[in-house]
Each structure stands twice: as structure tokens, then as C-alpha cells.
C-alpha positions as CSV (number, residue, x, y, z in Angstrom):
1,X,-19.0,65.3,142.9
2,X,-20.0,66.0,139.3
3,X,-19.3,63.8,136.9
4,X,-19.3,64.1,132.9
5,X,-22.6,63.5,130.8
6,X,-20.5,61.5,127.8
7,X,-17.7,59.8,130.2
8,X,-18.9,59.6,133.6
9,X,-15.5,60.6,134.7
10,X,-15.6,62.8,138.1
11,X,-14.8,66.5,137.2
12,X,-12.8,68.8,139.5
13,X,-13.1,72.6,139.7
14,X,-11.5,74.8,142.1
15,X,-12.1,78.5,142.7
16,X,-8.4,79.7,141.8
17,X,-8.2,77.5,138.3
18,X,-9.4,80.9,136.7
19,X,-7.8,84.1,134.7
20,X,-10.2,87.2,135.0
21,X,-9.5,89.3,131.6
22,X,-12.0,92.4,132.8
23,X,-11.0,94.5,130.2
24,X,-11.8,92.6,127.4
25,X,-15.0,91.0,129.3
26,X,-14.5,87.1,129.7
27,X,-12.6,84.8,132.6
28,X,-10.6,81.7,131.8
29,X,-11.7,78.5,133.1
30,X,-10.2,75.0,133.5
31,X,-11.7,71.7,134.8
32,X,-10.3,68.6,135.3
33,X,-11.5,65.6,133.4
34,X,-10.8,62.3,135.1
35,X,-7.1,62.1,135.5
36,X,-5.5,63.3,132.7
37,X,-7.9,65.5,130.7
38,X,-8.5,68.9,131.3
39,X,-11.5,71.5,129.4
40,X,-10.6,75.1,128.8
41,X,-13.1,77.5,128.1
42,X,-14.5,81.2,128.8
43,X,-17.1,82.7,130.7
44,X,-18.1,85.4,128.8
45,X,-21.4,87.3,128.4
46,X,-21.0,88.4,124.4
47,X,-18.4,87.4,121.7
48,X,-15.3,87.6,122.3
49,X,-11.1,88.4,121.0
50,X,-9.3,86.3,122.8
51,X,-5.7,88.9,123.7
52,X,-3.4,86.2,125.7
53,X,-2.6,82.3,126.3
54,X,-2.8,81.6,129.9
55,X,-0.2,78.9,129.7
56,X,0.7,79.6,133.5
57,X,-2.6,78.8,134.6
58,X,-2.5,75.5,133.0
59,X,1.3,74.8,134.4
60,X,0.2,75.7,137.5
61,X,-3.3,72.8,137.7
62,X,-0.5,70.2,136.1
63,X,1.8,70.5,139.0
64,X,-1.2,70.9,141.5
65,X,-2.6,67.2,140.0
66,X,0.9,66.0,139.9
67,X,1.2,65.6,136.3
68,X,3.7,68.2,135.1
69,X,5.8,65.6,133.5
70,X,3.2,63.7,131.8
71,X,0.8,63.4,128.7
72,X,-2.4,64.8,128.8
73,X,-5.6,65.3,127.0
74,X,-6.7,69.0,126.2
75,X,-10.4,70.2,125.2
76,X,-11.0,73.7,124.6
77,X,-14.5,74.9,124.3
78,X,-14.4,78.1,121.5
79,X,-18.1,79.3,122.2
80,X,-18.3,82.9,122.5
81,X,-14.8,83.4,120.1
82,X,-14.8,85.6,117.1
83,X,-11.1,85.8,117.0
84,X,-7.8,86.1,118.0
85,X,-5.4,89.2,118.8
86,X,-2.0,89.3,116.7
87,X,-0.1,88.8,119.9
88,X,-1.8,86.1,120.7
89,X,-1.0,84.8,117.2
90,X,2.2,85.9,118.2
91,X,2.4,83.9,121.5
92,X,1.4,80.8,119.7
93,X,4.3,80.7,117.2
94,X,6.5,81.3,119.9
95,X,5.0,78.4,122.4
96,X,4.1,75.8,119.5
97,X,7.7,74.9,118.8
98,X,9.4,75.0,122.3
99,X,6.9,73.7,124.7
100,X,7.1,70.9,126.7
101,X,5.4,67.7,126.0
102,X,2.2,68.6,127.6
103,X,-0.5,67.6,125.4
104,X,-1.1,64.0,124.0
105,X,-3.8,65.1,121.8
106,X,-5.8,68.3,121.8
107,X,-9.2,69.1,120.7
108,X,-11.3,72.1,119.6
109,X,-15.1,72.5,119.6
110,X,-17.7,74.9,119.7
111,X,-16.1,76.5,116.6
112,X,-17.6,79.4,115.0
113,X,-17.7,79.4,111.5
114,X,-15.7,82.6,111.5
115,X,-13.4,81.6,113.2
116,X,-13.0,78.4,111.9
117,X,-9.9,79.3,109.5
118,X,-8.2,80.6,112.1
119,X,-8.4,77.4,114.0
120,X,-7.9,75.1,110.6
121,X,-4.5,77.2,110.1
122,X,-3.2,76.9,114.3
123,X,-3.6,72.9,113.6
124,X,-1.5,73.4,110.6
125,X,1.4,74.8,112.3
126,X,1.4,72.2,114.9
127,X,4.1,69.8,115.4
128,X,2.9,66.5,113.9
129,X,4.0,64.8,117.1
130,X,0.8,66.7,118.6
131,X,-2.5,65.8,117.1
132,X,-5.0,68.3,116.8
133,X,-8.6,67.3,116.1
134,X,-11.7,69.5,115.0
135,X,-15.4,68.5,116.0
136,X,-18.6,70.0,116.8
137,X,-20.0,69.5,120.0
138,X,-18.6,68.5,123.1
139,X,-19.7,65.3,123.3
140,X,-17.7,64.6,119.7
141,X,-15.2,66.2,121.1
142,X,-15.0,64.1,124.6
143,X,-15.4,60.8,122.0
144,X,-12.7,61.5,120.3
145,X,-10.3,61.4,123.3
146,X,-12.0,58.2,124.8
147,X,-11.7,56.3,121.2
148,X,-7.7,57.5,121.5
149,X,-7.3,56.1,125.1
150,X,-9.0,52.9,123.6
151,X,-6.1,52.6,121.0
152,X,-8.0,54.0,118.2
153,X,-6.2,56.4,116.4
154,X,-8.2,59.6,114.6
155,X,-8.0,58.5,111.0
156,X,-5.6,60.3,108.6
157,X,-7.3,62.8,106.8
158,X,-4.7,63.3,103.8
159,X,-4.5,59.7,103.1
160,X,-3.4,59.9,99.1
161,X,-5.9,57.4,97.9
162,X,-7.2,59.5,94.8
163,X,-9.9,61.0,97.1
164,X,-9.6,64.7,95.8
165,X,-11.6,66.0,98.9
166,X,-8.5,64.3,101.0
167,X,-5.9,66.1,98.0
168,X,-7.9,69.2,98.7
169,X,-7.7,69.1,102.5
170,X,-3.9,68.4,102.5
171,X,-3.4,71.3,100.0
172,X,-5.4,73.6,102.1
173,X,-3.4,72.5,105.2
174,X,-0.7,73.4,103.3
175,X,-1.5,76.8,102.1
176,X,-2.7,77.9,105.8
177,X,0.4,76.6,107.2
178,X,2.6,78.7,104.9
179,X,0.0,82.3,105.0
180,X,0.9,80.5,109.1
181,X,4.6,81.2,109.0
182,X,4.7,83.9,106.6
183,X,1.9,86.4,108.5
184,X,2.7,84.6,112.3
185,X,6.1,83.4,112.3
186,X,7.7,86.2,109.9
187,X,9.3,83.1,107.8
188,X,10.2,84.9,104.6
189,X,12.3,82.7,103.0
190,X,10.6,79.7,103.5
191,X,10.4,77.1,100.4
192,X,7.3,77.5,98.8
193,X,5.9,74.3,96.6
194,X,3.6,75.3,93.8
195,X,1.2,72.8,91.9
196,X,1.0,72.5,88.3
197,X,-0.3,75.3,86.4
198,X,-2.8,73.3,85.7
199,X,-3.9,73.0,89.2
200,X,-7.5,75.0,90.1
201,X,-5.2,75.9,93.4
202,X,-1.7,77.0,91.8
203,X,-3.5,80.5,91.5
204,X,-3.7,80.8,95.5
205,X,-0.2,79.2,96.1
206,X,1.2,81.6,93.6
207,X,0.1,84.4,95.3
208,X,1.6,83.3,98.3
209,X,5.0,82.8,96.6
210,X,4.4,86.4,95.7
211,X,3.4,88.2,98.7
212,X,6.7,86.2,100.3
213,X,8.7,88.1,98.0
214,X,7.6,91.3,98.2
215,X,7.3,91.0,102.2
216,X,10.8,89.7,101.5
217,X,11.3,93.2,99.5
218,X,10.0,95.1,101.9
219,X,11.9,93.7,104.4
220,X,15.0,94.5,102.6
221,X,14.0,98.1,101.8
222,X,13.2,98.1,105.5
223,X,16.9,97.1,106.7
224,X,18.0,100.0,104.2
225,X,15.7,102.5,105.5
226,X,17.2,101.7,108.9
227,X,20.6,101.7,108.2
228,X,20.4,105.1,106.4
229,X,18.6,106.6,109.1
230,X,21.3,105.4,111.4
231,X,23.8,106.7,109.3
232,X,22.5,110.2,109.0
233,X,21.9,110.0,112.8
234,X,25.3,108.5,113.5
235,X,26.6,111.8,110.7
236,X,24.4,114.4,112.3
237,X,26.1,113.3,115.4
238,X,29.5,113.4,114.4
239,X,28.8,117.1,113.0
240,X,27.4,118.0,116.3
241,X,30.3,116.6,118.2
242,X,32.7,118.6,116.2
243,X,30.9,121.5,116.6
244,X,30.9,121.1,120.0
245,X,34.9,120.1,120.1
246,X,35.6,123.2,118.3
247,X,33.6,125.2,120.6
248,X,35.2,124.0,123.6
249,X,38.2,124.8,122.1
250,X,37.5,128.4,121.3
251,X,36.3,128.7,124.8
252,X,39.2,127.9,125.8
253,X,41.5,129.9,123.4
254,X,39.2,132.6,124.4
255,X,39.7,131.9,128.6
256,X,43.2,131.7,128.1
257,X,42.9,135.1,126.1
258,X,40.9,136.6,129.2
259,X,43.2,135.1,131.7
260,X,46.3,136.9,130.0
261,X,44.3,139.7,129.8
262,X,43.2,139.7,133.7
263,X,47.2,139.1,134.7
264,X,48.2,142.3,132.8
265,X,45.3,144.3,134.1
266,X,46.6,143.1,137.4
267,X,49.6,143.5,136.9
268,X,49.3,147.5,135.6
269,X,46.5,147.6,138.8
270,X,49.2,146.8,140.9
271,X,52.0,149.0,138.9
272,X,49.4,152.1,139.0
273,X,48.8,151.4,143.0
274,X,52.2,151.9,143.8
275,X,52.8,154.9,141.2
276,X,49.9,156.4,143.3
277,X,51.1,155.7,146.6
278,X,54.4,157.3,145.2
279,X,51.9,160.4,144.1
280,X,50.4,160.5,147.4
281,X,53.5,160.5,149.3
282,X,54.7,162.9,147.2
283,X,52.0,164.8,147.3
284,X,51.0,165.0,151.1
285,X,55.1,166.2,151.4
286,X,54.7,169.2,149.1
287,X,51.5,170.2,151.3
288,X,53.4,169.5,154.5
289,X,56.4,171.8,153.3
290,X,53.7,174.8,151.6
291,X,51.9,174.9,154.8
292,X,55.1,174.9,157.1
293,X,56.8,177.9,154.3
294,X,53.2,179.2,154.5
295,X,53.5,179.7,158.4
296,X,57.0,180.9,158.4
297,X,55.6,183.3,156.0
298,X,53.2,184.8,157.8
299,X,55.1,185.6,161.2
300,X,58.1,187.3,158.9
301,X,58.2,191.1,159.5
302,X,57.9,192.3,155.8
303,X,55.6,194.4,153.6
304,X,52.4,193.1,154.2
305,X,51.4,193.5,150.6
306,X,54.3,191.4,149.8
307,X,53.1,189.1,152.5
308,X,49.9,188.8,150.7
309,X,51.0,188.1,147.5
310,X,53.7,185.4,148.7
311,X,50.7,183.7,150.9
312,X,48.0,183.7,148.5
313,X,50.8,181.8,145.9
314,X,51.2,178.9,149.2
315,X,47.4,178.9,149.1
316,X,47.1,178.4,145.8
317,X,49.7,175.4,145.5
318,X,48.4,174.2,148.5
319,X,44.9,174.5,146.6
320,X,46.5,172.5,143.3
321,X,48.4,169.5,145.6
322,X,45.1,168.7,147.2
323,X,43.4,168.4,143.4
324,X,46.1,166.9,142.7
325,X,46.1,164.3,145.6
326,X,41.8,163.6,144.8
327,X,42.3,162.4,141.2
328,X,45.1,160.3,141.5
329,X,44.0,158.5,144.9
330,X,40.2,159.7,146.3
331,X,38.6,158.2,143.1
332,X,34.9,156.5,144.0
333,X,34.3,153.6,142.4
334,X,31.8,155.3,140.1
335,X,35.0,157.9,139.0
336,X,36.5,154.2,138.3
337,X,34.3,153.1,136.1
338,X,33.3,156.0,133.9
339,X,37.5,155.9,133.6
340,X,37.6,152.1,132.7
341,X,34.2,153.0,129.9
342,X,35.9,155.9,128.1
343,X,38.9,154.5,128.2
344,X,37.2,151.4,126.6
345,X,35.2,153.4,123.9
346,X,38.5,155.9,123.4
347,X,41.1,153.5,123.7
348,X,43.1,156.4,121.9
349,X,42.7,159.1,125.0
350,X,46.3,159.3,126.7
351,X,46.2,159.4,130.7
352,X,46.0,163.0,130.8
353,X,43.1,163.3,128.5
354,X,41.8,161.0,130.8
355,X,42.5,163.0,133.8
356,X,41.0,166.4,132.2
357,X,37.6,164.1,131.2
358,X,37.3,163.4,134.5
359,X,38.0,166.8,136.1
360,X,35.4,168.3,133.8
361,X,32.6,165.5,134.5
362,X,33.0,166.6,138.0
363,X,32.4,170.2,137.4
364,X,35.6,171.6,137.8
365,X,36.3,175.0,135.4
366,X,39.0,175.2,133.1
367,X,41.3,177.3,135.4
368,X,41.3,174.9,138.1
369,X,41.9,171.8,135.3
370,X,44.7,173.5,134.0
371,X,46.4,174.4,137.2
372,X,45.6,170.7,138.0
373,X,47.9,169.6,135.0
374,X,50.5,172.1,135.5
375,X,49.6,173.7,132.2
376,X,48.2,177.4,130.9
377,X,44.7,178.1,130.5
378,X,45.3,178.9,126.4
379,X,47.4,175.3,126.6
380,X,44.5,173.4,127.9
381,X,41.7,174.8,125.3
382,X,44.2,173.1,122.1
383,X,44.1,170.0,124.4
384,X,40.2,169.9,124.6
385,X,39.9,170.7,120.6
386,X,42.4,167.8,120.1
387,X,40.2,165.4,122.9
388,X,37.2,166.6,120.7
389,X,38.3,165.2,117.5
390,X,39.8,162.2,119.5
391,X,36.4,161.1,120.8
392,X,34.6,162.0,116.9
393,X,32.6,164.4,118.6
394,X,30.6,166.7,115.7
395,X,31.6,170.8,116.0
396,X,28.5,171.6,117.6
397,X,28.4,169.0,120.6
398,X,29.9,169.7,124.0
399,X,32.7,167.8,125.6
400,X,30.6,167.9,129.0
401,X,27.5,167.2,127.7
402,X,28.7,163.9,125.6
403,X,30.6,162.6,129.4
404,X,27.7,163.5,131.0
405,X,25.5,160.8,128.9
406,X,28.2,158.2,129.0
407,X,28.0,158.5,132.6
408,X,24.2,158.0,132.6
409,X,24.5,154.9,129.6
């Protein structure tokens, strides 16, 4: 078993007491020290920032050795450490105050000169119910506990004797403490106690007192920056949620518009079905009765020129029912919707405008249209000059031409 050089106490090491930080380069280490003291410190190849505590590690080597509830001694070799991280800073103001009552005095060595300050201001922070001691080497360091197991107390350094190297120490204590809770522990309204002017160290205490307050400032204008970004969020917001309530209203002003609009369309769909079923009936009875008059014509025993003449009128009527019968009830659906687009772009165009557009997009002549309509052929030329100024046609542009393009559009 190994013991230690300066106390001849047996040392224990076990494989697991370790924390391997790759990424920054070193592995924690703790040994045991006799019963109750324990060394941490860092395998490390260069220099080193140390990033976290590894206060689990040491919880867990407590409650292995059975001494979670007890007082014990804590070295900590520093070789290889520059400095510290801010959240480890961080993690010691937050463990400093609220841990348990693990350490009966702790002690730092191996100190670079660097990082000495840093050091100086953790043991300034420290409750006072936890001494924290500085030395050299390690077998200072290892003294130091053994002369405090013996009874003999580390003497106190800021004994007010008129020893001005003792006044300065206790002033410096001071002043890390305070950059301690100011920088660490964000303590910005924390009493700060300044020396006579007089004193050579009011200049440095001072300027504490005066980066507090305008940290304090800052943190102020801070708060205020926040709250007015909140509020222009929390406004911008608002706007965007009326705009969206108003939107959602005019969507559905504009649905209910549509739905009444779709009812009536249904409604005249369904009123223009049954007017063309009416047609159709009507309709397919006048053919019935010309063809019928048409055969009775033809066996009578009359002129034959007569015959001819009262035949070729049957034909003809027959002829005009079947148009007739094809534009009110054998539209396609294309002949649907070219009626349902000019109707939309010429809402002015009665129904039988309508009916003569669509006789002349599908080709038929001007004597057939107007026998269609039951009109003369002189009647329906002033209807298509009155359909040409209806649809703002200019005086050169032809009726058929201009549906033949809406058609196509």
C-alpha cells in the first residue's frame, strides 16, 4: 500500500475515482489521505482552464468511505492551471453558499502566479465557517492539515495589531471579495465600504463603487430594453391578431355572400330546368302534331303544287321546333359555359341576346336564327346592331369574330 512522504498515512486510489474532460485535455483525480483527507488534482499534459466542478465525483468517494456526513480535509493540487472558465466561476457561487458541511479546512498548492488572484479572491468568498489556506508545496500544504488535527489553528492573518502588511491583506480580501460578488455572484447592490480619501487604496475601492453603479445602470437600462421589446412584441401581436380577426370576418361575410349567391343560382338552375322541361314537352308536341298534319297532308287528293307548298311549310316548322328543342335542352357543357362567361362579362345581354350569341358561335346563318326566335330577318339585323353596342364592340369588329375569341380565352 502507498503511504504519504510528509504523513505516512496509507493512500487509497481506485480506478473509477476519476472525471476524463477529453475535450479540454486533462482527467480529474482524487486519492484518499488517511481517513479523512482527500487530494484533488489533474492529469494533464499542458496548462490547463479548468470548465466544471466535479462535485459528484467527490460525493460519490464520501459515501463509498462512509463519510458523507462528516468533516473532512480537502487538498487540491493546482499544477498545470492557468485559469478558470466563467461557469465554473459560476458553479462556485452557486455551491459556496449551499453546500453541505463537507470540508473542515481546505487547502490550495501548486499555485501559479497567474492564477494566484483568482485563488486569493475564491478564499474571499468563502464562508468564514470554512477555512481556506494558501501554501506552496505539497508538503506545506499536508503540514498545515496535520498542525490543525493537532489543535493548532492557522494563525489569523488580519489580526489588527498596527501591522500594515496584515491592514493590507484584509483590505485586499476585501476588495476581491466584493469584484467576487459583483463579477460572480451579480450582487449589484451590495454595500460598498470606502477608506478615507486619504487611503493609497480608496482609489481602487472607489472604482469598485463605480463600476457597481453603472453595472447597476446597465442593469436597469437592461430591464427597460426588455420590457419595451416585449411591448412592441406583445403590440405587433395584438395588430396581427386583429388583422387576422378581421380577416376571418370578411371571409366569412364574404362565404355567407357566396352561399346566398350559390342558393339563388340554384334556385334559378332549378327554375330554368323545369321551364325547359316545359319547352321540351312543348316542343316535342308541336313536332308530333306537324309530322302527324304533315302525313295527313301528303295522302289528301289535292293540287300537288298546293301539296308542295303546304308540306314544305310542315318541314320547315318541323325544321324550327327541332332548333328550337337544341338550344333550350341539347346544350354541351362547353355551350354552358361560353353562356355562363358572356353572360358574366355582359351581364346587360337579355336571354335572347344570349340565345342569338350562341346560335351564331355555332355557325348558324341569320335566316335560320331568326326563324329560331320567331322574328324577320330585317328584325334580327336591328337586334345584332343593338347586341353590338351592348357588348362595346368598335364599328369595324365582328360579332362572330369577338365570340369566337371569348370562346378560345
Amino acid at each position: 500500500m502507498n503511504t504519504c512522504p510528509v504523513s505516512h498515512l496509507p493512500v487509497v486510489e481506485k480506478k473509477h475515482w476519476k472525471v476524463e474532460h477529453p475535450d479540454e485535455g486533462y482527467t480529474t483525480r482524487i486519492k484518499q489521505i488517511g481517513r479523512d483527507i482527500f487530494l484533488t488534482y489533474y492529469d494533464a499534459n499542458s496548462d490547463i482552464v479548468l470548465e466544471e466542478r466535479d462535485q459528484t465525483l467527490f460525493r460519490m468517494i464520501l459515501e463509498e468511505c462512509g463519510l458523507e456526513n462528516d468533516l473532512v480535509y480537502l487538498l487540491r493540487d493546482l499544477s498545470h492551471i492557468k485559469d478558470i472558465s466563467y461557469t465554473y466561476k459560476l458553479m462556485i457561487t452557486q455551491l459556496v453558499f449551499r453546500w453541505p458541511p463537507y470540508y473542515k479546512l481546505i487547502v490550495f498548492y501548486n499555485i501559479d502566479p497567474d492564477f494566484l488572484t483568482t485563488v486569493e479572491t475564491f478564499a474571499s468568498i468563502v464562508p468564514s465557517s470554512t477555512p481556506v489556506l494558501l501554501k506552496e508545496t505539497y508538503a506545506d500544504a499536508v503540514n498545515a492539515i496535520l498542525d490543525v488535527k493537532k489543535g493548532v489553528l492557522p494563525a489569523e492573518e488580519f489580526d489588527d495589531d498596527g501591522n500594515e502588511e496584515k491592514r493590507y491583506n484584509q483590505k485586499k480580501s476585501e476588495f476581491l471579495a466584493t469584484t467576487a460578488r459583483i463579477g460572480w455572484m451579480k450582487m449589484l447592490n451590495q454595500p460598498i465600504v470606502l477608506p478615507n480619501h486619504e487611503d493609497i487604496l480608496y482609489p481602487f475601492f472607489k472604482g469598485l463603487d463605480s463600476l457597481q453603479n453603472d453595472l447597476r445602470a446597465h442593469e436597469v437600462m437592461n430591464i427597460r430594453e426588455k420590457q419595451e421589446a416585449e411591448e412592441k412584441v406583445e403590440k405587433k401581436l395584438s395588430e396581427k391578431i386583429i388583422l387576422l380577426n378581421a380577416q376571418h370576418e370578411l371571409n366569412n361575410q364574404i362565404k355567407t355572400q357566396f352561399d346566398r349567391e350559390k342558393a339563388a343560382l340554384r334556385s334559378r338552375i332549378a327554375a330554368q330546368e323545369m321551364e325547359i322541361t316545359r319547352i321540351s314537352t312543348a316542343i316535342a308536341e308541336k313536332t308530333a302534331a306537324l309530322k302527324s298534319l304533315s302525313k295527313n297532308i301528303s295522302g289528301l287528293d289535292i293540287d300537288e303544287k298546293a301539296k308542295a307548298e303546304m308540306l314544305n311549310s310542315c318541314s320547315k316548322m318541323i325544321e324550327t321546333e327541332t332548333l328550337e328543342k337544341m338550344v333550350n335542352t341539347d346544350l354541351s357543357s362547353t355551350d354552358s359555359e361560353f353562356i355562363s362567361k358572356l353572360q358574366r362579362k355582359h351581364p346587360n345581354l337579355n336571354q335572347r341576346d344570349l340565345r342569338i350569341c350562341l346560335l351564331i358561335k355555332l355557325n348558324y346563318d341569320t335566316r335560320e336564327i331568326a326563324r329560331s326566335i320567331g322574328i324577320t330577318t330585317r328584325g334580327l339585323e336591328s337586334i345584332r346592331y343593338r347586341m353590338h353596342k351592348k357588348m362595346g364592340l368598335s364599328k369595324h369588329q365582328s360579332i362572330k369574330n369577338y365570340l369566337t375569341q371569348l370562346t378560345l380565352s
